[in-house]
Each structure stands twice: as structure tokens, then as C-alpha cells.
C-alpha positions as protocol buffer text, in pm:
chain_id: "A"
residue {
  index: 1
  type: UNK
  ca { x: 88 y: 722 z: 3377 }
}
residue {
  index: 2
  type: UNK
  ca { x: 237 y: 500 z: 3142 }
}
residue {
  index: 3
  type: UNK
  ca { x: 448 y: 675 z: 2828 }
}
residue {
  index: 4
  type: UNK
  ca { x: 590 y: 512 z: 2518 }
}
residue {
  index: 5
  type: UNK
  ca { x: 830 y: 783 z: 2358 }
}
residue {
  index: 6
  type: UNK
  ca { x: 866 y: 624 z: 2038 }
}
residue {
  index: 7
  type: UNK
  ca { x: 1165 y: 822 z: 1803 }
}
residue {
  index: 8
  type: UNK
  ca { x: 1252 y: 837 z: 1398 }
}
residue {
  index: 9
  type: UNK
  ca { x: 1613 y: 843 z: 1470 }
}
residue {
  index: 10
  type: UNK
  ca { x: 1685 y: 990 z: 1132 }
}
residue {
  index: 11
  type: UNK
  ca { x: 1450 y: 1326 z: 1262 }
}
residue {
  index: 12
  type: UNK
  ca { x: 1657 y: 1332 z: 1619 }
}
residue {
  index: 13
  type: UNK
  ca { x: 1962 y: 1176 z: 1499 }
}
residue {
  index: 14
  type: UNK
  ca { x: 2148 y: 1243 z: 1834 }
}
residue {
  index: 15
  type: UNK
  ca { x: 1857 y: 1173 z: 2039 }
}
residue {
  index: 16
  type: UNK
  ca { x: 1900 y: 1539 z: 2162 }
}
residue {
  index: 17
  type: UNK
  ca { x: 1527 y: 1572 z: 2188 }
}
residue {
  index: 18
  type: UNK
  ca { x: 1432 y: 1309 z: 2317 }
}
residue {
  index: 19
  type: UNK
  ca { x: 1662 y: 1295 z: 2611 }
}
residue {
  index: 20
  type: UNK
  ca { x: 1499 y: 1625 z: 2685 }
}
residue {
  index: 21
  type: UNK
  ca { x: 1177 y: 1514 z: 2623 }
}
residue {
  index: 22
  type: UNK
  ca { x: 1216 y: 1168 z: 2879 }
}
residue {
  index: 23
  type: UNK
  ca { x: 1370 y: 1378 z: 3135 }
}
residue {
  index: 24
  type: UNK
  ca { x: 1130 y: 1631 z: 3131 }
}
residue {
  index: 25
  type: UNK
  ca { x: 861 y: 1267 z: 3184 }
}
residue {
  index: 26
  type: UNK
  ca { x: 1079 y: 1138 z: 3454 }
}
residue {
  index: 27
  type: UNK
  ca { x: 1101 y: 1425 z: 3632 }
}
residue {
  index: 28
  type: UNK
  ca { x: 712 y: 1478 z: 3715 }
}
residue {
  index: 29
  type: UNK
  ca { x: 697 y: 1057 z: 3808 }
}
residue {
  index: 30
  type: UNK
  ca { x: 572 y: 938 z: 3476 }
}
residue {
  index: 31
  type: UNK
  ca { x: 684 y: 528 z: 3361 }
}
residue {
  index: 32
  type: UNK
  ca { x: 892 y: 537 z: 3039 }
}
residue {
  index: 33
  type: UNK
  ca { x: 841 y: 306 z: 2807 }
}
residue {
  index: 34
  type: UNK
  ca { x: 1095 y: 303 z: 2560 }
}
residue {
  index: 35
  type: UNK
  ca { x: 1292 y: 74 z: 2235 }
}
residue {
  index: 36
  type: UNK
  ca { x: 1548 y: -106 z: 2361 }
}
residue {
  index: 37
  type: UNK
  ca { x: 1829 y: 16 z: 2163 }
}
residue {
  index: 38
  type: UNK
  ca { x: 1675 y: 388 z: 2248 }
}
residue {
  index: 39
  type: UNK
  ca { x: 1716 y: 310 z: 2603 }
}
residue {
  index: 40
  type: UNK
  ca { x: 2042 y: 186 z: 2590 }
}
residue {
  index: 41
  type: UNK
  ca { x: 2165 y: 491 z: 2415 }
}
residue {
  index: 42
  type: UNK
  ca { x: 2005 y: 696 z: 2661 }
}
residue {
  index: 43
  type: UNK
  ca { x: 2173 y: 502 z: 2929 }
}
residue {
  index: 44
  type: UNK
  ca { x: 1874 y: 426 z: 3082 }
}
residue {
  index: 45
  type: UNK
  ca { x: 1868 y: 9 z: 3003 }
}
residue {
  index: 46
  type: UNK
  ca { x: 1565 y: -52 z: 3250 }
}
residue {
  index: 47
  type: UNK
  ca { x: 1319 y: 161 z: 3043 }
}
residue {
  index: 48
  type: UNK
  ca { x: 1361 y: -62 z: 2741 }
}
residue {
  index: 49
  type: UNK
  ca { x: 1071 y: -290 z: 2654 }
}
residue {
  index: 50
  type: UNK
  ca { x: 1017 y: -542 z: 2360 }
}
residue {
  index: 51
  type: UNK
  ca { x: 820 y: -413 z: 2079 }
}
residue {
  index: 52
  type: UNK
  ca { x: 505 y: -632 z: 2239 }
}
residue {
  index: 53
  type: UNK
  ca { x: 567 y: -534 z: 2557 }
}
residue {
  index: 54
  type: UNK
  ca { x: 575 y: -158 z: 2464 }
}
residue {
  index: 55
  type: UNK
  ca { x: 238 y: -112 z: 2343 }
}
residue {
  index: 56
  type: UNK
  ca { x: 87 y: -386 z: 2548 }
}
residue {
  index: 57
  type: UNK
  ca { x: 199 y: -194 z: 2865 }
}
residue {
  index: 58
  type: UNK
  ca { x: 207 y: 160 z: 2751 }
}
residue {
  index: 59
  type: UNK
  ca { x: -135 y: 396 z: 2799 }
}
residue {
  index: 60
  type: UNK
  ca { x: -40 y: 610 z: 2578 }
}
residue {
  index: 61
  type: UNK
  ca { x: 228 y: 654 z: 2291 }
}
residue {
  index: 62
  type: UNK
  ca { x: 425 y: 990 z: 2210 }
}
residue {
  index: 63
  type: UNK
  ca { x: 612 y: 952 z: 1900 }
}
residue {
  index: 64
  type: UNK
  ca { x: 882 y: 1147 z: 1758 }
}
residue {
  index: 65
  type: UNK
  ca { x: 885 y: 1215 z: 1370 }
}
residue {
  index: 66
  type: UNK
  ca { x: 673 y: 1298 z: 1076 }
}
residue {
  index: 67
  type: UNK
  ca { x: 368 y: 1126 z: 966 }
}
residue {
  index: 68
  type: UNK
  ca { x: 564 y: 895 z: 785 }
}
residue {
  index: 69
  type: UNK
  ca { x: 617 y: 793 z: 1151 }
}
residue {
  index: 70
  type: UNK
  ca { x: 289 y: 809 z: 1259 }
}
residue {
  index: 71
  type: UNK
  ca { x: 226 y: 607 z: 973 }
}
residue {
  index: 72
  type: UNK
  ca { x: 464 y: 364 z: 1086 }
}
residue {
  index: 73
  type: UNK
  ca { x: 384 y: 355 z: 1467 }
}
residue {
  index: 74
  type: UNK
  ca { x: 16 y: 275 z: 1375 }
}
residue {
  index: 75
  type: UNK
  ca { x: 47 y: -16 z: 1207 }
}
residue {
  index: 76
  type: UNK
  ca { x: 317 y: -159 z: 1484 }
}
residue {
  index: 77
  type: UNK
  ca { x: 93 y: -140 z: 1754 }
}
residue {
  index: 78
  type: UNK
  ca { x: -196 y: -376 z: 1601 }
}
residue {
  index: 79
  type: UNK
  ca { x: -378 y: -535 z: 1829 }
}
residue {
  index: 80
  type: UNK
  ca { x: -272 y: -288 z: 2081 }
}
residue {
  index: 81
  type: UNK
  ca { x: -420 y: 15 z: 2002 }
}
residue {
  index: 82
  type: UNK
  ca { x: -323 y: 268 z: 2255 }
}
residue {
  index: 83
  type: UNK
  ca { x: -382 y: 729 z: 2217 }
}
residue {
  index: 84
  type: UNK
  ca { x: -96 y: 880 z: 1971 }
}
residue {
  index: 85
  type: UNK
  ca { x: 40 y: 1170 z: 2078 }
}
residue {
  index: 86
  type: UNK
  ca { x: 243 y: 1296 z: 1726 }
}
residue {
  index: 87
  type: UNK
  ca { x: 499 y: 1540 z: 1785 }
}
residue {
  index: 88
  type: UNK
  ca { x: 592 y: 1685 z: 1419 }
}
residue {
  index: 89
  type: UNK
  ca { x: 1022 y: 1688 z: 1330 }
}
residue {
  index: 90
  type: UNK
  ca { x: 901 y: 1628 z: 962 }
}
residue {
  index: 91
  type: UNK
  ca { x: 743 y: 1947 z: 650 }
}
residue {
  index: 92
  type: UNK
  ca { x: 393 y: 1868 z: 629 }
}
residue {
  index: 93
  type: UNK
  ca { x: 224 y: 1726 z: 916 }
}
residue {
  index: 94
  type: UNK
  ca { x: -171 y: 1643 z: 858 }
}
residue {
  index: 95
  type: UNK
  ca { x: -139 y: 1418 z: 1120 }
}
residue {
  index: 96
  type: UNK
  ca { x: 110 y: 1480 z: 1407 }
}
residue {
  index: 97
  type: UNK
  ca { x: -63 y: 1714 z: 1676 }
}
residue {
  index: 98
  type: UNK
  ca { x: 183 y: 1930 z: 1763 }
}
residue {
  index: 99
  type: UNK
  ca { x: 542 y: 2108 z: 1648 }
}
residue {
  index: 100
  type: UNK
  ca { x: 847 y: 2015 z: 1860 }
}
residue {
  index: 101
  type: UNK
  ca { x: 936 y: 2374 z: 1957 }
}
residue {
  index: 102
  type: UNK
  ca { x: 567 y: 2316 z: 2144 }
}
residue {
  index: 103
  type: UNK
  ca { x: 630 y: 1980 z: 2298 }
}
residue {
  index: 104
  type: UNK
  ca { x: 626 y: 2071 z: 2655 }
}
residue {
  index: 105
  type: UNK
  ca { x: 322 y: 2228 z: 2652 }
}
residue {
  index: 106
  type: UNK
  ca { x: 117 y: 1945 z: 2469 }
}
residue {
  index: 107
  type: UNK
  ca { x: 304 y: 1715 z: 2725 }
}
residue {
  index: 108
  type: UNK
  ca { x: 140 y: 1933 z: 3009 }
}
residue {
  index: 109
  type: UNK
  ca { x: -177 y: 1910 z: 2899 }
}
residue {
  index: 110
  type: UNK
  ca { x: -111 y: 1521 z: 2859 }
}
residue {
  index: 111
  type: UNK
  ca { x: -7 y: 1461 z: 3185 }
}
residue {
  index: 112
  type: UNK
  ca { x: -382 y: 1706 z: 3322 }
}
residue {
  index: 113
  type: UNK
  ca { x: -607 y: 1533 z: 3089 }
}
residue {
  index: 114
  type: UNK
  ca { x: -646 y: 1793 z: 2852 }
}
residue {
  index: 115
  type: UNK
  ca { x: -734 y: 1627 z: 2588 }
}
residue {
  index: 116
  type: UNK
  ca { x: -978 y: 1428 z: 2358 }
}
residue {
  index: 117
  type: UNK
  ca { x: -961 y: 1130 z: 2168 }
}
residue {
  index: 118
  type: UNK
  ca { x: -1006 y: 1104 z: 1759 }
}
residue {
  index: 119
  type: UNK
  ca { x: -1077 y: 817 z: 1588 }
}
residue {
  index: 120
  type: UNK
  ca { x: -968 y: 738 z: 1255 }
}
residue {
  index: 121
  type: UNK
  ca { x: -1052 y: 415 z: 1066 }
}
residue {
  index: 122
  type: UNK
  ca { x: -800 y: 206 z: 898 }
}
residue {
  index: 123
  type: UNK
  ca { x: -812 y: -43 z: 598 }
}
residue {
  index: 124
  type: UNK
  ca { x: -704 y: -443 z: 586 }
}
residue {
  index: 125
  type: UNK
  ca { x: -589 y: -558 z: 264 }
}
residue {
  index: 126
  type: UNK
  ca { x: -599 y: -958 z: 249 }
}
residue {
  index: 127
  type: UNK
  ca { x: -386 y: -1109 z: -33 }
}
residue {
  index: 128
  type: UNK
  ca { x: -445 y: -1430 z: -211 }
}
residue {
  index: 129
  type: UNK
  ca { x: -254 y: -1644 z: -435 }
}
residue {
  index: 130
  type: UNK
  ca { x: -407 y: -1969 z: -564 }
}
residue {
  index: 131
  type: UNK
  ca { x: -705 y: -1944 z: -306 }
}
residue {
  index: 132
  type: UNK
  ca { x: -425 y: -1943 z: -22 }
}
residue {
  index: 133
  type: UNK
  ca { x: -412 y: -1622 z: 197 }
}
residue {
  index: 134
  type: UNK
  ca { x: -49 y: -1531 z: 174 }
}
residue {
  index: 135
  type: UNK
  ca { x: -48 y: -1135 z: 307 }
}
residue {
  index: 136
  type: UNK
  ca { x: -244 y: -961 z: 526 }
}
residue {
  index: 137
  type: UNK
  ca { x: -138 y: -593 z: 569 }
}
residue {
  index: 138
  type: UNK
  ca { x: -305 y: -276 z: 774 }
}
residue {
  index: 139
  type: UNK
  ca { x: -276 y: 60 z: 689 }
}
residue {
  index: 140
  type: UNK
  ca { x: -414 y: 414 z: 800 }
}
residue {
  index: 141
  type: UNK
  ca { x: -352 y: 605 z: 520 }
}
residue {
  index: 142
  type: UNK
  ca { x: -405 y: 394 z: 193 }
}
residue {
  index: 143
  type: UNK
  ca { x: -331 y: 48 z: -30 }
}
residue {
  index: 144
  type: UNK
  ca { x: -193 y: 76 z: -363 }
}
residue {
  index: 145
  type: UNK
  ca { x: -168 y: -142 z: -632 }
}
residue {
  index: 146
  type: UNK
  ca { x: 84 y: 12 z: -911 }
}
residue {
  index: 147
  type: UNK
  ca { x: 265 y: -67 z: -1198 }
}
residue {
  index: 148
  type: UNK
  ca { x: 646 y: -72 z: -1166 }
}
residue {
  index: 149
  type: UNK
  ca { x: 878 y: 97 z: -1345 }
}
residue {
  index: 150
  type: UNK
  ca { x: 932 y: -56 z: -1642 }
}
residue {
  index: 151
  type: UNK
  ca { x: 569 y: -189 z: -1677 }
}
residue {
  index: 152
  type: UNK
  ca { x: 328 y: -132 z: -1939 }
}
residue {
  index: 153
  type: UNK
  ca { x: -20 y: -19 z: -1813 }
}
residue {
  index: 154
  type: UNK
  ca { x: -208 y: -340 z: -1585 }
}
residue {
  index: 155
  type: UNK
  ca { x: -561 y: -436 z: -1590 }
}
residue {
  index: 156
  type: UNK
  ca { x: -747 y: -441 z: -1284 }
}
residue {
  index: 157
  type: UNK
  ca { x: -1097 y: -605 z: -1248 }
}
residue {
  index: 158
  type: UNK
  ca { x: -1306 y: -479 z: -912 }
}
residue {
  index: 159
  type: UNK
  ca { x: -1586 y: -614 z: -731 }
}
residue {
  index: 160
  type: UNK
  ca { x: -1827 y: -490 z: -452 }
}
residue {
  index: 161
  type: UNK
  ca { x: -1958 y: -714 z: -243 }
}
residue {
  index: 162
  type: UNK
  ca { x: -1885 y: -941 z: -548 }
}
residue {
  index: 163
  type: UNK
  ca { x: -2089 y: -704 z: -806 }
}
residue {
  index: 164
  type: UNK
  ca { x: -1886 y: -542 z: -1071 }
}
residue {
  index: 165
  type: UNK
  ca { x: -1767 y: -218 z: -1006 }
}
residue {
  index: 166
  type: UNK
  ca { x: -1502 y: -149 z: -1281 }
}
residue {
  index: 167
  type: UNK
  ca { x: -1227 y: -305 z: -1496 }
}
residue {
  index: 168
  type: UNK
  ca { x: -980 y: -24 z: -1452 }
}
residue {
  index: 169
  type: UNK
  ca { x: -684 y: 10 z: -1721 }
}
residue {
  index: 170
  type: UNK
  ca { x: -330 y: 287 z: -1598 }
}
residue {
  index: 171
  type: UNK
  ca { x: -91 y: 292 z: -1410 }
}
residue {
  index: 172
  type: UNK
  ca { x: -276 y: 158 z: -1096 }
}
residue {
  index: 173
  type: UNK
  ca { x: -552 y: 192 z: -768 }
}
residue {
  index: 174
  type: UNK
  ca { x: -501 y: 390 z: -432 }
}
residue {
  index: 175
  type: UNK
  ca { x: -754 y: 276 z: -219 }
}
residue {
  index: 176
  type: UNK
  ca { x: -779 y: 510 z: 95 }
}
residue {
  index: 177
  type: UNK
  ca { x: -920 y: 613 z: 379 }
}
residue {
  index: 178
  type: UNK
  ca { x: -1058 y: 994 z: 522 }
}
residue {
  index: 179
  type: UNK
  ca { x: -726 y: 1049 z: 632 }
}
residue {
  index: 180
  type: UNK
  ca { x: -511 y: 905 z: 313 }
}
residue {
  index: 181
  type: UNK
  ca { x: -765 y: 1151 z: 136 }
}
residue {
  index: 182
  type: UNK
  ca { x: -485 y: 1432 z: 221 }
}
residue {
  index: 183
  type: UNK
  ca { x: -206 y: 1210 z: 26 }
}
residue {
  index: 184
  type: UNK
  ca { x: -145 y: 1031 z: -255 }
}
residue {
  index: 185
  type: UNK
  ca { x: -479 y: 954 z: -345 }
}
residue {
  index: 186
  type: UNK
  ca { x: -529 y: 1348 z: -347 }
}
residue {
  index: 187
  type: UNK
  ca { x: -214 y: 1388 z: -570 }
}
residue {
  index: 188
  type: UNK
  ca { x: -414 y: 1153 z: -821 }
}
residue {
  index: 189
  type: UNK
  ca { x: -710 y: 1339 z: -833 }
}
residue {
  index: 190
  type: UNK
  ca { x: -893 y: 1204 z: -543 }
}
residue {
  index: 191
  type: UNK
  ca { x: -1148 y: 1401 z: -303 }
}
residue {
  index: 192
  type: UNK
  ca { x: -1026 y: 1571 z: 4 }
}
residue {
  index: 193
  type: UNK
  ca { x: -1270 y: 1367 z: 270 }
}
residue {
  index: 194
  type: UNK
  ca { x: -1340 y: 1496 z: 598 }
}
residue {
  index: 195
  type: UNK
  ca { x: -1166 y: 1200 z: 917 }
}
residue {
  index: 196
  type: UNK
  ca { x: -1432 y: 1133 z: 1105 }
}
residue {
  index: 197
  type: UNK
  ca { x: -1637 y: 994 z: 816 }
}
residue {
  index: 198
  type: UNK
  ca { x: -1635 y: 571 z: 765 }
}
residue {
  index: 199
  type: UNK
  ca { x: -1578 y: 552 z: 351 }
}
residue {
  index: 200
  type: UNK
  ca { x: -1385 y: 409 z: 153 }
}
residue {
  index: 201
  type: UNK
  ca { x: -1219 y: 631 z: -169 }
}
residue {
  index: 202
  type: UNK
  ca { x: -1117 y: 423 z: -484 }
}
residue {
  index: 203
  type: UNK
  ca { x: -871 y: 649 z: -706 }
}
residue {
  index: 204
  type: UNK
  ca { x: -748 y: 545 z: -1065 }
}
residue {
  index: 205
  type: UNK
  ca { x: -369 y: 622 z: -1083 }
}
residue {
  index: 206
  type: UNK
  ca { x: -387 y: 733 z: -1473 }
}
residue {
  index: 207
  type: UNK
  ca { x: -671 y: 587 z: -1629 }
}
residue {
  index: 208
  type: UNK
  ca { x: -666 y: 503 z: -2004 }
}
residue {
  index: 209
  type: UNK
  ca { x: -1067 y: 643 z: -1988 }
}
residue {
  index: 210
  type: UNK
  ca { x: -1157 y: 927 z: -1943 }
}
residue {
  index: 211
  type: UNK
  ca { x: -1426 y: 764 z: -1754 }
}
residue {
  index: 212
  type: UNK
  ca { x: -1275 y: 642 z: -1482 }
}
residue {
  index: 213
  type: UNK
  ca { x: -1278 y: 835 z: -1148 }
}
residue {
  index: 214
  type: UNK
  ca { x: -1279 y: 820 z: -805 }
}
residue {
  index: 215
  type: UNK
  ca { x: -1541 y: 626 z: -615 }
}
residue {
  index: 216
  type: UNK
  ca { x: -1651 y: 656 z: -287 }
}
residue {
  index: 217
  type: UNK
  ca { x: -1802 y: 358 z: -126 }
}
residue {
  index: 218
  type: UNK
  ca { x: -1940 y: 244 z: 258 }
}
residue {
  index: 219
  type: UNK
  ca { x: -1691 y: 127 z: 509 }
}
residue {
  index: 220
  type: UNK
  ca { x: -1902 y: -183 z: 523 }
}
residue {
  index: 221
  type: UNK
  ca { x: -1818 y: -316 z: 170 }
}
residue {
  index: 222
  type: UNK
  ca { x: -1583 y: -549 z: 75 }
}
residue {
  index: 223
  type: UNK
  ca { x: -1402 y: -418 z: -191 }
}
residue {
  index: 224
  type: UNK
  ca { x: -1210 y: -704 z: -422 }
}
residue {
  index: 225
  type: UNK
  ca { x: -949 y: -650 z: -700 }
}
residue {
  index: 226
  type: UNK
  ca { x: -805 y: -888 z: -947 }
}
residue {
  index: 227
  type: UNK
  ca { x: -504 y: -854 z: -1130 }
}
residue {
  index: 228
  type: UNK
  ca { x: -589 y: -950 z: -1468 }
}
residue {
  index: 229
  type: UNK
  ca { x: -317 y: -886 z: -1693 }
}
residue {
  index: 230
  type: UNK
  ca { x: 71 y: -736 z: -1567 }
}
residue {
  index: 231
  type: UNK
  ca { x: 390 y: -761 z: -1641 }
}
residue {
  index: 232
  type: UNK
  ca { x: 645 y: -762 z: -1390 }
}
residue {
  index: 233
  type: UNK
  ca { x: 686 y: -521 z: -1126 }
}
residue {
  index: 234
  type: UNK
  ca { x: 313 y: -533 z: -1024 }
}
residue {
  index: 235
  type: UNK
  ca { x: 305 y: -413 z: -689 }
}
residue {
  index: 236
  type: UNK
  ca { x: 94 y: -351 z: -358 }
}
residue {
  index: 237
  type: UNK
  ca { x: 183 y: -132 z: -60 }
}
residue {
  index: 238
  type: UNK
  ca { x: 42 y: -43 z: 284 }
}
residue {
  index: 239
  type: UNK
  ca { x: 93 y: 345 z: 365 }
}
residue {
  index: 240
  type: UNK
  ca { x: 375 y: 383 z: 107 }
}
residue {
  index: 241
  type: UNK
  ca { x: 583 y: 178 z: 354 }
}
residue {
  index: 242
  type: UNK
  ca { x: 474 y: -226 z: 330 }
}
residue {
  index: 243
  type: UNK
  ca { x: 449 y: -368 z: 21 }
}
residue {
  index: 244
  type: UNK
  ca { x: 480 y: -720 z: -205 }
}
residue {
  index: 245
  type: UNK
  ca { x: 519 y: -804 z: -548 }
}
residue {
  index: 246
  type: UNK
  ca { x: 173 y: -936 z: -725 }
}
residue {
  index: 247
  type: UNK
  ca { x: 77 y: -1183 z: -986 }
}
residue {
  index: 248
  type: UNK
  ca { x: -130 y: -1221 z: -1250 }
}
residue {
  index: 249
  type: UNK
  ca { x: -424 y: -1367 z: -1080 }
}
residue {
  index: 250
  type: UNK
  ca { x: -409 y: -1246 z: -735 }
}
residue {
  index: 251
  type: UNK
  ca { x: -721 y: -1129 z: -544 }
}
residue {
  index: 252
  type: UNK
  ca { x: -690 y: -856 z: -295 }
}
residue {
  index: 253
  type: UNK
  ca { x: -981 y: -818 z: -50 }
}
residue {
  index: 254
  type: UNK
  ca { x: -952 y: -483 z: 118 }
}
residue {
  index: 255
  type: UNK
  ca { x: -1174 y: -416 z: 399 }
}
residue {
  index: 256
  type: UNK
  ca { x: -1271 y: -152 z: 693 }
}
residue {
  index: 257
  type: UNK
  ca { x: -1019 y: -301 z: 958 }
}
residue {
  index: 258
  type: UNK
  ca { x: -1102 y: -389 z: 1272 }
}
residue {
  index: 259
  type: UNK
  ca { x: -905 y: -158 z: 1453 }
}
residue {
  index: 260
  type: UNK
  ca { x: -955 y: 247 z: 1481 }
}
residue {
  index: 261
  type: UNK
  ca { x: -643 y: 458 z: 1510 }
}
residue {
  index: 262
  type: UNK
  ca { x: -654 y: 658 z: 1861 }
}
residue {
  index: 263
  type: UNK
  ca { x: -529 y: 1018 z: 1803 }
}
residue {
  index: 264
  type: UNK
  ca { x: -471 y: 1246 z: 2078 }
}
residue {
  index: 265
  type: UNK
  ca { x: -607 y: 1614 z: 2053 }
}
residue {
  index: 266
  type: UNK
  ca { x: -489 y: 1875 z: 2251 }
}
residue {
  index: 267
  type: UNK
  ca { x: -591 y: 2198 z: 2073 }
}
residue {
  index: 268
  type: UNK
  ca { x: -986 y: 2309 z: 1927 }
}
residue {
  index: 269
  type: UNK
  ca { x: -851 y: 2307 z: 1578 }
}
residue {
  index: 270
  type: UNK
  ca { x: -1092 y: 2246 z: 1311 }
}
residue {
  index: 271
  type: UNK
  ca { x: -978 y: 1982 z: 1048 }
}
residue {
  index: 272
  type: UNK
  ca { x: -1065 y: 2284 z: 737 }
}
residue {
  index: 273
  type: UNK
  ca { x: -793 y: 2503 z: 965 }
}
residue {
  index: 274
  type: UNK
  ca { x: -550 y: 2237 z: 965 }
}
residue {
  index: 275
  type: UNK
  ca { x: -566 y: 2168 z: 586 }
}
residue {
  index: 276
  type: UNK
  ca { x: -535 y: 2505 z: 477 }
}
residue {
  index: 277
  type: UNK
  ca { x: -238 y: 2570 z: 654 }
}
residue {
  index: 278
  type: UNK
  ca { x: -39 y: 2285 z: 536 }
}
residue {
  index: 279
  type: UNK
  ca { x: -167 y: 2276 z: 174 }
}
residue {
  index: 280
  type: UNK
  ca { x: -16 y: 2618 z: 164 }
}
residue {
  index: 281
  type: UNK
  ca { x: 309 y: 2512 z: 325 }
}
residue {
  index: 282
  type: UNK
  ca { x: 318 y: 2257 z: 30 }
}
residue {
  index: 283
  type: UNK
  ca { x: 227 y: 2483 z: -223 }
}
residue {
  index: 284
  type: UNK
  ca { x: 481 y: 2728 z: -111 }
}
């Protein structure tokens, strides 16, 4: 079996953990894949792989962080889409499987199978600027367009499928998917969407109507928005993480991608189980 351990050094700043963790592999014949500059920390030089070659050779990927990193990991591995494992050194973890102090365990039921596969659709946002495609940026959890910080409010006109959907006047748009239902979109108001559904949720960040809410539309529409009027500081990010500066002008074409996220599932937890349990963590 073929293992990518993946870290967030700033969650296993000594790589404590993980040396553990690729022993532990190692020890019961698994092939570690690792970062280069991980491996050469680890003194173990002829385990590190390019960032290519990691996910083009790896069969599955354990990764070592929060969902921030999951997040991160995701988007990385595009085309290669290979089974996360998440192992959870963050607070709130929606989407890392297991906590660290349980690592061993969800590695033993790795290495016997023990598992199922979840699916989780992601977005493509396509950015244009004078008819020229200039960005194209994936994303698990959401794309938002927002205002900066010194902005007054922006004006954004959205199709469907080119019909008119809404000329939507605040702060900004958070355009997510099931799982980016849990985040910032949900912090704005949004609906709390079950994973395993294909939709696409349109939230208003601070409408000036009270008329504007959140939509939910088919993972089969092309959803377009124009930025009509902004002043500077107009900007667009992938997952909180990726991002560019927009222009009065610019069209941004966000899609279903063509990619699903591959989440490994060790335990029969129901998603309702799971959400309780960290939305009182975060409330607490």
C-alpha cells in the first residue's frame, strides 16, 4: 500500500507526530510517500517525492492538520484525486475523520480495508478579464467574492444559465458547496446542507435588501457573476485560502467541477451526529 503522510507543520511543529505516525507505516511494510523537505527532516531522504509525483503515485493520502489542511491538500492534488484520510490537530473538525490521540486505530483499519469512500463535490470558478480567461481556481468548501476593507458596498449582477438571477448590493457572495454549508456561508446566514447532495448555495454577505437570501440551485448550472460597480479591494477567494484582486467588469463563471473529493470513512457516524457535536464545541 502506497501512503502519502502529508503534515501542517505549524500543528506538529517538531514533526513529533508524524515521526511516530511513519514509523508506525514502515514498520507493518507500507511505501511512504512523503514532501521532500518532510523527509529530509525525518532523515529519511528516499521517501521524498515531488508534489506531482506524490499524489500521482500515492493510493491514498493521510494528512496531518485541521480542515484548513484538508482544505488545502484537496485542491493540491487536482487531477489526482486519491482517498483522504484527515487526522484532526486543529478545534473544529467537520471534515477530518479522526482525532490524533486515535490515529493508530483509524490507521489499522486503513491498512484492513475498513473503510468506505465519501464523495464530496467541489466548485471551479473561471475568471475573465476582457473576454481572456486569466484564473481558474478549485475549491471544496466555497468562492467568495467580497469587498475589502476600506470598500464601500459592490454591485454584483448574476446569471443562470445566462437568465437573471439577481443584482445583489453588500458586502459580497459566498458561493458554496454541501460541505462549505458548515462555514462561512453558514456564518452569513446560509442553510446547513446535507454532503452527499449535488447543489449549489448562493449566500449574500450583507445585503442592502431585505430581500435578498440564499439560493439554492442544481449542480448542473452555470452560475455567472459580474462585477458591476467596486472600488478597490474587490476580491475573490477559493476556500478562504486562494484568492485575486477583481475589476470592475470581470465575469466569474463558477461551475460543479469536474473532480469529487475522496474522503475516507472509518467510523458509522451519521453526518447530524457529527454536526451537533462540533457546533457545540464552537458554541462553547
Amino acid at each position: 500500500m502506497n501512503i502519502a503522510v502529508l503534515v501542517n507543520r505549524t500543528k506538529d511543529f517538531n514533526l513529533t507526530v508524524t515521526r511516530k505516525l511513519v514509523n508506525w507505516l514502515i514498520e507493518r511494510n507500507c511505501n511512504i510517500i512523503l514532501e521532500r523537505d518532510i523527509a529530509g527532516e525525518l532523515n529519511l531522504e528516499g521517501l521524498g517525492y515531488s508534489e506531482e509525483d506524490i499524489f500521482k503515485s500515492s493510493d491514498y493520502l493521510v494528512v496531518l492538520g485541521g480542515d484548513g489542511t484538508i482544505l488545502n491538500v484537496t485542491r493540491r492534488q487536482i487531477p489526482f484525486i486519491k482517498p483522504i484520510l484527515g487526522i484532526n490537530f486543529g478545534h473544529l473538525g467537520f471534515i477530518t475523520e479522526v482525532e490524533k490521540e486515535f490515529m493508530f486505530d483509524a490507521l489499522s483499519k486503513l491498512l484492513n480495508y475498513d473503510f468506505k469512500i465519501e464523495r464530496r463535490m467541489m466548485l471551479k470558478a473561471q475568471i475573465y478579464r476582457e473576454e481572456q480567461l486569466i484564473k481558474e481556481l478549485y475549491s471544496l468548501n466555497d468562492i467568495c467574492i467580497t469587498k475589502g476593507t476600506l470598500s464601500r458596498i459592490i454591485e454584483l449582477d448574476t446569471f443562470i444559465d445566462d437568465k437573471v438571477m439577481e443584482t445583489y448590493r453588500g458586502d459580497g457572495l459566498i458561493v458554496s458547496t454541501p460541505t462549505g454549508s458548515t462555514a462561512y456561508s453558514l456564518s452569513a446566514g446560509g442553510p446547513i446542507v446535507y454532503p452527499e447532495l449535488d447543489i449549489i448555495v448562493v449566500t449574500p454577505i450583507c445585503p442592502h435588501s431585505l430581500n435578498s437570501r440564499s439560493i439554492i440551485i442544481g449542480s448542473n448550472k452555470t452560475l455567472e457573476i459580474n462585477i458591476v460597480s467596486a472600488n478597490e479591494g474587490v476580491c475573490l477567494t477559493a476556500d478562504g485560502q486562494l484568492g485575486l484582486e477583481l475589476e470592475r467588469g470581470d465575469r466569474v463563471l463558477i461551475t460543479k467541477a469536474p473532480y469529487d473529493a475522496e474522503f475516507i470513512k472509518l467510523y458509522n457516524r451519521s453526518f447530524f451526529e457529527v454536526l451537533q457535536k462540533k457546533l457545540k464545541e464552537f458554541s462553547s
